[in-house]
TORPA-4810 file (N, C-alpha, C, O; in nm, 3 decimals):
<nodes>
NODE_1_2.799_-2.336_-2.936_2.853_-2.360_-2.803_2.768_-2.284_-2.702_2.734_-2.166_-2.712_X
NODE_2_2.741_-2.364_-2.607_2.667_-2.288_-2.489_2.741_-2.189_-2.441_2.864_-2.196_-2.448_X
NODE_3_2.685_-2.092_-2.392_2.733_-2.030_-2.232_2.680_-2.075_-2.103_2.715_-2.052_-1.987_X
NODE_4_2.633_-2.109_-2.128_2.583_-2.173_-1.995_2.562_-2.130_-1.863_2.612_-2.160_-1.755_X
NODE_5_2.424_-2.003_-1.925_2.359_-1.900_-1.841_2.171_-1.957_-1.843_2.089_-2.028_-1.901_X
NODE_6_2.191_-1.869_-1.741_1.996_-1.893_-1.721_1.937_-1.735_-1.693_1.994_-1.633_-1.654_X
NODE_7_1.752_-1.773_-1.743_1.695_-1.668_-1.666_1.702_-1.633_-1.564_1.732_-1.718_-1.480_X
NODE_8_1.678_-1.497_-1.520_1.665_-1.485_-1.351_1.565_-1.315_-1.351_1.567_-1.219_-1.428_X
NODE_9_1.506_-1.339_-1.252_1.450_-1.185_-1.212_1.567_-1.172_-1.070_1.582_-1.247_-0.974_X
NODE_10_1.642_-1.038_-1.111_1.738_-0.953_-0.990_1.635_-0.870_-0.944_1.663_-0.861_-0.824_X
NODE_11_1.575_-0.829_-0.955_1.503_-0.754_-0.894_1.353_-0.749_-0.919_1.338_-0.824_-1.015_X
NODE_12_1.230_-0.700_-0.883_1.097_-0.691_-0.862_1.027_-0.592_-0.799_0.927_-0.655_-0.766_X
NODE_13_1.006_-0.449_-0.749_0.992_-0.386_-0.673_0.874_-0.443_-0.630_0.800_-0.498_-0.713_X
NODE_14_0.846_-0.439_-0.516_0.729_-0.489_-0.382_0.629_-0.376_-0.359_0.517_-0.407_-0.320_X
NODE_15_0.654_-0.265_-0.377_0.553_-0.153_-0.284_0.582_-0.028_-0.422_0.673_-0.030_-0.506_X
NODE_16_0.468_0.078_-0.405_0.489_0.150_-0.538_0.560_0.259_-0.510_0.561_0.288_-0.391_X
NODE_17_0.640_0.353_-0.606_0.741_0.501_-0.612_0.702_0.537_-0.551_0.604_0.477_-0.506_X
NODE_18_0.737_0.657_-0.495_0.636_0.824_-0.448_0.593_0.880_-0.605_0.665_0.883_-0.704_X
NODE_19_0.466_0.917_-0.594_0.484_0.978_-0.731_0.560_1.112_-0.763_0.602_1.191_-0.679_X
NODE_20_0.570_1.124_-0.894_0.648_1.239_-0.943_0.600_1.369_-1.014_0.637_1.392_-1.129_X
NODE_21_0.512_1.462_-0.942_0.443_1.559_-0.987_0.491_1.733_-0.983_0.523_1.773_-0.871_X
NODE_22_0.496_1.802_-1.060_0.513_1.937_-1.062_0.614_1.958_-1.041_0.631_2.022_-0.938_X
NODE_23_0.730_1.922_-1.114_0.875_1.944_-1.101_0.917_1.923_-1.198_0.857_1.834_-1.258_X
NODE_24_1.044_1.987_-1.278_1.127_1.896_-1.352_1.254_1.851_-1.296_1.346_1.818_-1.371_X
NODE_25_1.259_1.850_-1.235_1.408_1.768_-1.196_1.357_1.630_-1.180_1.254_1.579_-1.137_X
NODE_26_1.482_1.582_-1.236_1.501_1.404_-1.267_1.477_1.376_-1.115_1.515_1.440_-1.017_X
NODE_27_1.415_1.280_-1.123_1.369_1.176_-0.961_1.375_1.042_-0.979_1.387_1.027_-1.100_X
NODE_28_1.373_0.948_-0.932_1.353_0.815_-0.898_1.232_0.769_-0.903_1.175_0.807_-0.800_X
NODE_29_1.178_0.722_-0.953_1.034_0.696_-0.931_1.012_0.537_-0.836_0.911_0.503_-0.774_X
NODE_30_1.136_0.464_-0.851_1.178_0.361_-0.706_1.145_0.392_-0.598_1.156_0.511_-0.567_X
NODE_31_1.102_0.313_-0.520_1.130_0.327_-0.355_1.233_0.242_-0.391_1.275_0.168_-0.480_X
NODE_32_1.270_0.323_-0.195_1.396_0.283_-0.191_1.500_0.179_-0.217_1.615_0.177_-0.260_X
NODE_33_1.379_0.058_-0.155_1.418_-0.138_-0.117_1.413_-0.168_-0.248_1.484_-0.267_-0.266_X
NODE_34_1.343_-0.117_-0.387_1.385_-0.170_-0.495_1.475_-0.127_-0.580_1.463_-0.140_-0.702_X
NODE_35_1.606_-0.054_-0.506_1.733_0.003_-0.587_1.791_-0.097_-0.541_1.795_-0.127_-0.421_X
NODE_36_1.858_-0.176_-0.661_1.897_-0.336_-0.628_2.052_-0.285_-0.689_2.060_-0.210_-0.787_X
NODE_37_2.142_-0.324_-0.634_2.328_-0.281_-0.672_2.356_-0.445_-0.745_2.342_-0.559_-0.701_X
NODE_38_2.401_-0.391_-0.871_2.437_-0.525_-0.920_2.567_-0.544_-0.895_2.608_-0.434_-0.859_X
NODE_39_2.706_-0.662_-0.894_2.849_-0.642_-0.825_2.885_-0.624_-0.965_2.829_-0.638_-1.073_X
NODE_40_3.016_-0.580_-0.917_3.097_-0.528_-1.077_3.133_-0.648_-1.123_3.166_-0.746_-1.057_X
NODE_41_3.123_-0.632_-1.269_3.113_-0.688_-1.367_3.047_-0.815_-1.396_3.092_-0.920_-1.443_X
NODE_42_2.888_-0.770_-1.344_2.774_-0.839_-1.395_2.769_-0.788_-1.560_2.761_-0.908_-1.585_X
NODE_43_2.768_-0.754_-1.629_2.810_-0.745_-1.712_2.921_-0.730_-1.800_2.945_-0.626_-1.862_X
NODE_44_3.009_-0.870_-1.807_3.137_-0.912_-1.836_3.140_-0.964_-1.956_3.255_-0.957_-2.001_X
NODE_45_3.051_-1.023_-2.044_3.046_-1.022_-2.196_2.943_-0.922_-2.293_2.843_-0.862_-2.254_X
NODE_46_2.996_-0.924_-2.422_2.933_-0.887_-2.531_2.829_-0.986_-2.536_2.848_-1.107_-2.527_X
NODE_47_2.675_-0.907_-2.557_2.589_-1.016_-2.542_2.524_-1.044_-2.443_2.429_-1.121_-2.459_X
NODE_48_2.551_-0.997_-2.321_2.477_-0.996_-2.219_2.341_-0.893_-2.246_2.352_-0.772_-2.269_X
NODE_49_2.204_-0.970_-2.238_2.095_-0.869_-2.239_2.033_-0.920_-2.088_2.052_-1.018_-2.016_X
NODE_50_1.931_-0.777_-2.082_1.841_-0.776_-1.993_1.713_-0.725_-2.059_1.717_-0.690_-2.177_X
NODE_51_1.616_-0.721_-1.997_1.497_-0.696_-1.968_1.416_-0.580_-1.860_1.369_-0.624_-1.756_X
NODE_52_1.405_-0.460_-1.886_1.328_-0.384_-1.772_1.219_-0.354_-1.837_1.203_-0.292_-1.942_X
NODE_53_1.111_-0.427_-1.729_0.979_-0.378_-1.750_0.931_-0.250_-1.620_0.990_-0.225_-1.516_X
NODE_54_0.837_-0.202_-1.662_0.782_-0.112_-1.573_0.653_-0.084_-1.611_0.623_-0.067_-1.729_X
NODE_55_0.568_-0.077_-1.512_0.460_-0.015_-1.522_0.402_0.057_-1.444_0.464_0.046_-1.338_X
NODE_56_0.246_0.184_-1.421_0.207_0.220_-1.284_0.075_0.322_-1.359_-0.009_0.273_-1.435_X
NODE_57_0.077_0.427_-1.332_-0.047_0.527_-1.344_0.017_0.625_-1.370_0.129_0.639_-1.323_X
NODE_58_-0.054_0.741_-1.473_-0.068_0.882_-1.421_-0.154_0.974_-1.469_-0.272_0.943_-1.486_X
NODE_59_-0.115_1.081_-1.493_-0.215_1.179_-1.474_-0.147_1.290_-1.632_-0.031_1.314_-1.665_X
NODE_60_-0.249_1.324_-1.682_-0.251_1.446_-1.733_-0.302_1.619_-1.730_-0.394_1.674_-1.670_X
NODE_61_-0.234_1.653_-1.788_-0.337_1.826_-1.797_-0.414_1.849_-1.889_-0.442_1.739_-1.938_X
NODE_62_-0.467_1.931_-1.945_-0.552_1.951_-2.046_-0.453_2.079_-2.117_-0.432_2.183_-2.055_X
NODE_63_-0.401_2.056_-2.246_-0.383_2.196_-2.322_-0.201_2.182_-2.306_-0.126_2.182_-2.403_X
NODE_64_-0.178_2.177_-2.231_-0.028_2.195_-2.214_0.022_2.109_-2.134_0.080_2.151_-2.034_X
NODE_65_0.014_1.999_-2.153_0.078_1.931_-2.019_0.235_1.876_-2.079_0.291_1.820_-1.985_X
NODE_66_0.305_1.875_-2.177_0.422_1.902_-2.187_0.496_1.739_-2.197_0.417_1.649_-2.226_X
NODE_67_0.639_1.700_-2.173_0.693_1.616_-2.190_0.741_1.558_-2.090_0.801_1.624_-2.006_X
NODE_68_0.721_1.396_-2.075_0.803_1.295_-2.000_0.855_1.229_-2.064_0.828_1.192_-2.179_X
NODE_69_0.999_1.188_-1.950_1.133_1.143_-2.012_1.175_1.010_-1.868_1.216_1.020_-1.753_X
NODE_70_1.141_0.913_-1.946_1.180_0.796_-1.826_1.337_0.752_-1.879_1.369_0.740_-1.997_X
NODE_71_1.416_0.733_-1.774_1.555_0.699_-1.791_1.583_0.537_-1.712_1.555_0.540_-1.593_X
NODE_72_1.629_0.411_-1.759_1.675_0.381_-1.684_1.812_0.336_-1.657_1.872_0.265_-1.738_X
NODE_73_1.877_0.386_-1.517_2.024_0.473_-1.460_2.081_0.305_-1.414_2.006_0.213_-1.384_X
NODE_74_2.220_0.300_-1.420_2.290_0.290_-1.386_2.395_0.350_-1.312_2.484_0.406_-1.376_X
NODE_75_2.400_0.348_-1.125_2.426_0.453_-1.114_2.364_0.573_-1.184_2.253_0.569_-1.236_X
NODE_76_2.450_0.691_-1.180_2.448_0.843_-1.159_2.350_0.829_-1.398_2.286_0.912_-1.462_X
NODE_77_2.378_0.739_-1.418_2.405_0.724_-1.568_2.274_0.680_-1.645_2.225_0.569_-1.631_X
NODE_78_2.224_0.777_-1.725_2.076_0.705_-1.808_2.129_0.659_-1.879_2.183_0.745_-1.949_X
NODE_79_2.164_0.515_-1.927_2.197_0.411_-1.963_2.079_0.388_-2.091_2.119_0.346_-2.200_X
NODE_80_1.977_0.409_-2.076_1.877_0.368_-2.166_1.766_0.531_-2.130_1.730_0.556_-2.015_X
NODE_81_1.740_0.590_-2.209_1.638_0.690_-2.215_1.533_0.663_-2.302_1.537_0.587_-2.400_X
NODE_82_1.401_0.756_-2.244_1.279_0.750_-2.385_1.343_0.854_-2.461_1.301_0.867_-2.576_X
NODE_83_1.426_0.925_-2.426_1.385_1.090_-2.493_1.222_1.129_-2.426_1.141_1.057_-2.368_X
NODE_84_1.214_1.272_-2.464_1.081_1.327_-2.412_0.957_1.343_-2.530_0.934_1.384_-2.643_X
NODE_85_0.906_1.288_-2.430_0.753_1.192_-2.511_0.694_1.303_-2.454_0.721_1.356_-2.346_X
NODE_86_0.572_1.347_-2.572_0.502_1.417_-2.559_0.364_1.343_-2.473_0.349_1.221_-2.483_X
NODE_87_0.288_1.407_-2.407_0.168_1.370_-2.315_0.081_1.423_-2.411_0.089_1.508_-2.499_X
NODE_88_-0.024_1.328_-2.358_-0.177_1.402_-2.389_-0.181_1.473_-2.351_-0.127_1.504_-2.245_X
NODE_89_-0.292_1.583_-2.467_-0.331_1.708_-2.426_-0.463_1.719_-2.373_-0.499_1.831_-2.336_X
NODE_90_-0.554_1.609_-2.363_-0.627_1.606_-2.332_-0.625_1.541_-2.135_-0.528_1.499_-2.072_X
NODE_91_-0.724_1.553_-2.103_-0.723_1.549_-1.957_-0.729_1.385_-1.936_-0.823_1.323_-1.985_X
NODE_92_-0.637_1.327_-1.871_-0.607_1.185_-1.822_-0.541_1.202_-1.711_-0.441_1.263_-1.676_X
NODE_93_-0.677_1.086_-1.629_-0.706_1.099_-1.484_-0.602_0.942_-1.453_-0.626_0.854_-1.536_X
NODE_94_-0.521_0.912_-1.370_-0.482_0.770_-1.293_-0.528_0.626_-1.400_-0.590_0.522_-1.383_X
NODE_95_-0.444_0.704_-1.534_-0.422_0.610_-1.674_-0.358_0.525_-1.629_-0.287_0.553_-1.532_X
NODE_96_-0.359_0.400_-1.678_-0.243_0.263_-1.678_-0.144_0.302_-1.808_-0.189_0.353_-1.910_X
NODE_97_-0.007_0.272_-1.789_0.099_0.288_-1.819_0.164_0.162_-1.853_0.109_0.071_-1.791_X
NODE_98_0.268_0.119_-1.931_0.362_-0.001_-1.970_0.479_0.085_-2.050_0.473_0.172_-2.137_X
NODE_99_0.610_0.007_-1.964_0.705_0.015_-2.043_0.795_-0.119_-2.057_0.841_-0.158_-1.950_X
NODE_100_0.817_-0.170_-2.133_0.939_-0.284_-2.163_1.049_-0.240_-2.321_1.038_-0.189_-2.433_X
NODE_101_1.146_-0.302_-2.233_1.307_-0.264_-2.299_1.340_-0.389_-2.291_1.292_-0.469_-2.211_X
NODE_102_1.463_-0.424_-2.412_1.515_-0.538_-2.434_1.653_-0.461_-2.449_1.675_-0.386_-2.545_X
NODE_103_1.749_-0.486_-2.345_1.907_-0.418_-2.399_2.004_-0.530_-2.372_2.026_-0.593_-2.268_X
NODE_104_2.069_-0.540_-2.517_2.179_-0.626_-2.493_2.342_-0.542_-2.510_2.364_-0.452_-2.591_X
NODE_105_2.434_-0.595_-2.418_2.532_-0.488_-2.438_2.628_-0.543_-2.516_2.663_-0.661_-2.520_X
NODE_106_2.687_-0.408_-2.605_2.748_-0.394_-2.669_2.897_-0.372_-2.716_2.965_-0.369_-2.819_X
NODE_107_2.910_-0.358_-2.549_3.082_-0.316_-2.538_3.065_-0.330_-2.357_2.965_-0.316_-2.287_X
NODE_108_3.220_-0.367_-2.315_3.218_-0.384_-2.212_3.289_-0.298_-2.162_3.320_-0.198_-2.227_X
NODE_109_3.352_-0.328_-1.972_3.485_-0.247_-1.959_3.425_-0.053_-1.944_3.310_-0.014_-1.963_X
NODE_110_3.512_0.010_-1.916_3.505_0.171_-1.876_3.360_0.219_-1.960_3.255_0.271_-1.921_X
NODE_111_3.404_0.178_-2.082_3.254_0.287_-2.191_3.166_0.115_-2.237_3.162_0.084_-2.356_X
NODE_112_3.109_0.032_-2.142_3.022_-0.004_-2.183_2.910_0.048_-2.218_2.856_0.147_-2.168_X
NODE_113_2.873_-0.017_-2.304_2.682_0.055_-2.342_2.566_-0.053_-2.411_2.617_-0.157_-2.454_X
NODE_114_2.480_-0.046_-2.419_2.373_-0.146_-2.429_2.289_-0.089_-2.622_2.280_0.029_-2.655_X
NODE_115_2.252_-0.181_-2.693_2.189_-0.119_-2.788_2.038_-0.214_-2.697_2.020_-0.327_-2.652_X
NODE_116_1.945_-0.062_-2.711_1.807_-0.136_-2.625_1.717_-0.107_-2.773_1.741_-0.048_-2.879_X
NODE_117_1.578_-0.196_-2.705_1.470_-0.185_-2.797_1.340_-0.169_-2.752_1.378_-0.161_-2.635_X
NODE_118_1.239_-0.158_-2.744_1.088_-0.154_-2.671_1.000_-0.067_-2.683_0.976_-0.016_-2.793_X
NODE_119_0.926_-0.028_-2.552_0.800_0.031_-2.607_0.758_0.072_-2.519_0.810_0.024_-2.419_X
NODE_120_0.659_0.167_-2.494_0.600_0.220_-2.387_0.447_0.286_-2.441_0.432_0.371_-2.529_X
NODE_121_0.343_0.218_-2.360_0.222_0.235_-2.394_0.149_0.289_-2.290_0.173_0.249_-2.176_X
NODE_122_0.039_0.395_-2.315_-0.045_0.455_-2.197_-0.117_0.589_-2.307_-0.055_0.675_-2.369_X
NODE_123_-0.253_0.568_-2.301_-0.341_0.702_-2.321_-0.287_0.814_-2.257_-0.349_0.920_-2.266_X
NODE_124_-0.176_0.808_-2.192_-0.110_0.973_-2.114_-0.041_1.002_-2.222_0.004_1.116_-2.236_X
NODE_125_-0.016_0.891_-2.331_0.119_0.995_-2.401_0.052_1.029_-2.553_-0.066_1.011_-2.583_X
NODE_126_0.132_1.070_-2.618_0.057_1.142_-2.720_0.146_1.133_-2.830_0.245_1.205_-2.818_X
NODE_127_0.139_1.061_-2.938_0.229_1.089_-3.079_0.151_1.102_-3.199_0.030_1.078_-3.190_X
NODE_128_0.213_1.148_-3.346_0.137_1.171_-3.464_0.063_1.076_-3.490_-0.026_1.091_-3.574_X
NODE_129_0.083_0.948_-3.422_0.022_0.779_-3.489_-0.114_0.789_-3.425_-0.196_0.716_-3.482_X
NODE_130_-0.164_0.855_-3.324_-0.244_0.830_-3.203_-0.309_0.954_-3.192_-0.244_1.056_-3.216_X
NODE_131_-0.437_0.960_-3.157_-0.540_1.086_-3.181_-0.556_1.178_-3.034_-0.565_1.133_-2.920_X
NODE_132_-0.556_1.234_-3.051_-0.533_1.351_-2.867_-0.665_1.304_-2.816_-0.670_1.287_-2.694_X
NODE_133_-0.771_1.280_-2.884_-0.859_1.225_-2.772_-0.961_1.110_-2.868_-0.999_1.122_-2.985_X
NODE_134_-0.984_1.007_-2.778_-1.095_0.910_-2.801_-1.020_0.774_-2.758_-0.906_0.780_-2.713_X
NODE_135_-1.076_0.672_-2.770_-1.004_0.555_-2.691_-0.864_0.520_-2.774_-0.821_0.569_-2.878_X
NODE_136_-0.810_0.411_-2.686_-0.708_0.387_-2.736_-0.604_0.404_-2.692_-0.616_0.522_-2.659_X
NODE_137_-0.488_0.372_-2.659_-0.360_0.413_-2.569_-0.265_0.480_-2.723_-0.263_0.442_-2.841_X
NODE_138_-0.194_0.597_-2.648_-0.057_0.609_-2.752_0.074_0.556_-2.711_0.087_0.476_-2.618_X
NODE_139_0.145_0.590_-2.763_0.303_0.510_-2.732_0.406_0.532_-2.812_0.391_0.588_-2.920_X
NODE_140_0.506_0.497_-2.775_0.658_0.510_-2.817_0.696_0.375_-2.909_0.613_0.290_-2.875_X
NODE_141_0.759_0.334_-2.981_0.872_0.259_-3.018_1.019_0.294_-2.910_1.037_0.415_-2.901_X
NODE_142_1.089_0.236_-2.854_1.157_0.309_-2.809_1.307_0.244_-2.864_1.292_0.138_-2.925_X
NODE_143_1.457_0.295_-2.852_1.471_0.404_-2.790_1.365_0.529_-2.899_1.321_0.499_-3.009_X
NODE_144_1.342_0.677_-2.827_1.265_0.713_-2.901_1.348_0.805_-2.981_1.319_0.801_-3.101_X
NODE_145_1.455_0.898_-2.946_1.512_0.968_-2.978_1.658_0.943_-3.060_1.743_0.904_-2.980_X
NODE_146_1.693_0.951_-3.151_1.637_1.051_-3.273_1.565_0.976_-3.357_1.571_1.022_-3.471_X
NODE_147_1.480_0.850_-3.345_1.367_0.821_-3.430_1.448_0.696_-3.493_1.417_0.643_-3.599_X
NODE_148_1.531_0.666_-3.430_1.629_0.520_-3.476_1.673_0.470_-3.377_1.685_0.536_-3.274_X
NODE_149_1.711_0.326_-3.387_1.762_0.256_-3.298_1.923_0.349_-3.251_2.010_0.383_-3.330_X
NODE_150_1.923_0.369_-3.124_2.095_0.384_-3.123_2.152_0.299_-3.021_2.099_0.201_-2.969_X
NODE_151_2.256_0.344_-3.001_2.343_0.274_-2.838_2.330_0.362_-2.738_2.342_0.484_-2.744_X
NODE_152_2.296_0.272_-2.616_2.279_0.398_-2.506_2.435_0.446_-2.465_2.543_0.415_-2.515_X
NODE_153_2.402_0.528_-2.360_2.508_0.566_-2.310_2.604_0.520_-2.220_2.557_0.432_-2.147_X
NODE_154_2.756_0.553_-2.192_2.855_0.479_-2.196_2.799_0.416_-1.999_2.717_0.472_-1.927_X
NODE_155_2.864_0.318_-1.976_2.904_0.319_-1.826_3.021_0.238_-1.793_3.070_0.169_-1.883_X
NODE_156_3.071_0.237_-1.678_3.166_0.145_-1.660_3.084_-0.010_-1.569_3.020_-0.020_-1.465_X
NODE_157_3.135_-0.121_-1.689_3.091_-0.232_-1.660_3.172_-0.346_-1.554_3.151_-0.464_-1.527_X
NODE_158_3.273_-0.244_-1.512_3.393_-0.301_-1.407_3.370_-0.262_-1.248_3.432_-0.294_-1.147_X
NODE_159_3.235_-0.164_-1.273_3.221_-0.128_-1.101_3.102_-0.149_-1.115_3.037_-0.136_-1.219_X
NODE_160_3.041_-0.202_-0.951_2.923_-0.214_-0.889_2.885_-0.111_-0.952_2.954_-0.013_-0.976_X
NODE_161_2.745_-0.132_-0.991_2.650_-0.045_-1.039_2.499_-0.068_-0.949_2.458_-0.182_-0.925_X
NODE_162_2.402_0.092_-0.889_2.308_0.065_-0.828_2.152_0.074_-0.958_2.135_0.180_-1.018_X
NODE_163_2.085_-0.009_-0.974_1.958_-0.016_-1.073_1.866_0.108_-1.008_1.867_0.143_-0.890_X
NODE_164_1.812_0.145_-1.080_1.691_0.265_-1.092_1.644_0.369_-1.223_1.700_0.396_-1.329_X
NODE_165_1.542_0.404_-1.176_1.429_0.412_-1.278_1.371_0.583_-1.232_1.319_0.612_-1.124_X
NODE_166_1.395_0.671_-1.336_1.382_0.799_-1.277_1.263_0.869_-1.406_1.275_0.829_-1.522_X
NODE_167_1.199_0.931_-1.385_1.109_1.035_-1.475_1.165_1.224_-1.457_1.227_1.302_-1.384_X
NODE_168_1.111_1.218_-1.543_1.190_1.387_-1.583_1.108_1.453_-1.624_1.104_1.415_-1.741_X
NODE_169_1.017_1.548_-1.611_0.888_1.618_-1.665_0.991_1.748_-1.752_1.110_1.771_-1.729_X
NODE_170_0.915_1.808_-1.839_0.974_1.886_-1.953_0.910_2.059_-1.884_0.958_2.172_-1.893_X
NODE_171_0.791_2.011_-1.821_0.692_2.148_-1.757_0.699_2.109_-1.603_0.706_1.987_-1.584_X
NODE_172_0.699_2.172_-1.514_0.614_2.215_-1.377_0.508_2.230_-1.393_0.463_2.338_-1.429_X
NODE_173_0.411_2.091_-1.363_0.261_2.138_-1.395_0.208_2.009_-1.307_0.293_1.950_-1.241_X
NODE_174_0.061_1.958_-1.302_0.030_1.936_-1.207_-0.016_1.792_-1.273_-0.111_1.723_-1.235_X
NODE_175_0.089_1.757_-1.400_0.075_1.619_-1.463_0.160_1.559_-1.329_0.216_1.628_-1.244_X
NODE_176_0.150_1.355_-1.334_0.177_1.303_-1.270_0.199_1.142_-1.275_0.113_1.065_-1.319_X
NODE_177_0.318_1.104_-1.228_0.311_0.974_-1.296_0.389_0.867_-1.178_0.503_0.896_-1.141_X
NODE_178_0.332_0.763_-1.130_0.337_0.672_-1.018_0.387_0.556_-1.090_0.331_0.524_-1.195_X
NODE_179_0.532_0.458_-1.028_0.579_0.342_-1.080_0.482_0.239_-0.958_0.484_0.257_-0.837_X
NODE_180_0.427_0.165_-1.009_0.355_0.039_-0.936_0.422_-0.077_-0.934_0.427_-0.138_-0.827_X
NODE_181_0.480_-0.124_-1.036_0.574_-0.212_-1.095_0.716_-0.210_-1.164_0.731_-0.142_-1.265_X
NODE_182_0.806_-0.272_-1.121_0.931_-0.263_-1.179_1.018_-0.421_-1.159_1.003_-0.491_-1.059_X
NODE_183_1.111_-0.457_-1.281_1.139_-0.538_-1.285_1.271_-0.569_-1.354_1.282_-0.545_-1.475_X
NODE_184_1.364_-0.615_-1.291_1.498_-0.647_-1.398_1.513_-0.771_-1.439_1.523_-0.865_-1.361_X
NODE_185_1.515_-0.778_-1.528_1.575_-0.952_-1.529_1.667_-0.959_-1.649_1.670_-0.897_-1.756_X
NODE_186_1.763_-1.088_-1.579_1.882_-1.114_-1.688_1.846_-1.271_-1.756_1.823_-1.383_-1.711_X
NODE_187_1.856_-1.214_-1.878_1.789_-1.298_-1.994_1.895_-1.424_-2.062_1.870_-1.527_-2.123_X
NODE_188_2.031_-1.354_-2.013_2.189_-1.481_-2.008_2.209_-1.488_-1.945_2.304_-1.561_-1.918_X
</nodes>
């Protein structure tokens, strides 16, 4: 039996983040015009998935440049996290970056939550699979943390919710990472 839904892109950001350098506190890596409010209960069945892609640039340190953690919030709520991905330790100058997630949700109502899946690729990041220096991009499987698929975290699927996309550095250091691209789309 159908449902008798279609693709759609809700959102697209037009113009790129501010970037997000030498801090750890969680930020937005959005401008503003692409925090798109979805109405409550856009997500009203089991089974509803989406799609967030993202992509942009950044920067590394040499030796210590420490961990990034991209979230993307619902509302106040990281709904979908990397966990904190280790960076290259080697020096990467205004690298190209990719992230895509596939989350379909899992529960609706007060403690909805999404089981997501994807990936995130860029020579900035650094894992055991991938060599600290010579060509080649490293990357995540994601979600990344604890090294298995899980369910993200709860939200309520009965109130307007506003979309955004935040980074979280692990160090204060003079690594750096710019969203160029961002994208939601509902896949039912």
């Amino acid at each position: 039996m159908s449902l008798a839904t279609w693709q759609e892109t809700l959102i697209a950001a037009q113009v790129d983040g501010s970037p997000l350098s030498n801090t750890t506190t969680p930020t937005s890596l959005l401008n503003a015009g692409s925090k798109f409010t979805l109405p409550a209960n856009f997500f009203a069945f089991v089974g509803k998935t989406v799609r967030i892609t993202a992509a942009g640039r950044m920067t590394t340190v040499i030796t210590t440049p420490g961990t990034l953690t991209l979230d993307f919030r619902l509302g106040a709520t990281a709904v979908i996290t990397t966990g904190a991905m280790t960076q290259n330790i080697v020096v990467k100058t205004n690298l190209p970056w990719f992230y895509q997630v596939t989350a379909t949700l899992r529960a609706v109502g007060s403690t909805a939550n999404f089981m997501p899946s994807g990936f995130i690729l860029g020579e900035g990041f650094l894992n055991v699979a991938t060599q600290a220096v010579g060509p080649g991009p490293g990357g995540f499987v994601l979600p990344f943390i604890p090294n298995i698929p899980v369910v993200g975290s709860n939200f309520d699927s009965t109130a307007s919710q506003v979309v955004d996309f935040f980074g979280t550095y692990g160090t204060a250091n003079l690594c750096s990472i710019t969203l160029h691209q961002f994208m939601l789309e509902s896949l039912n």
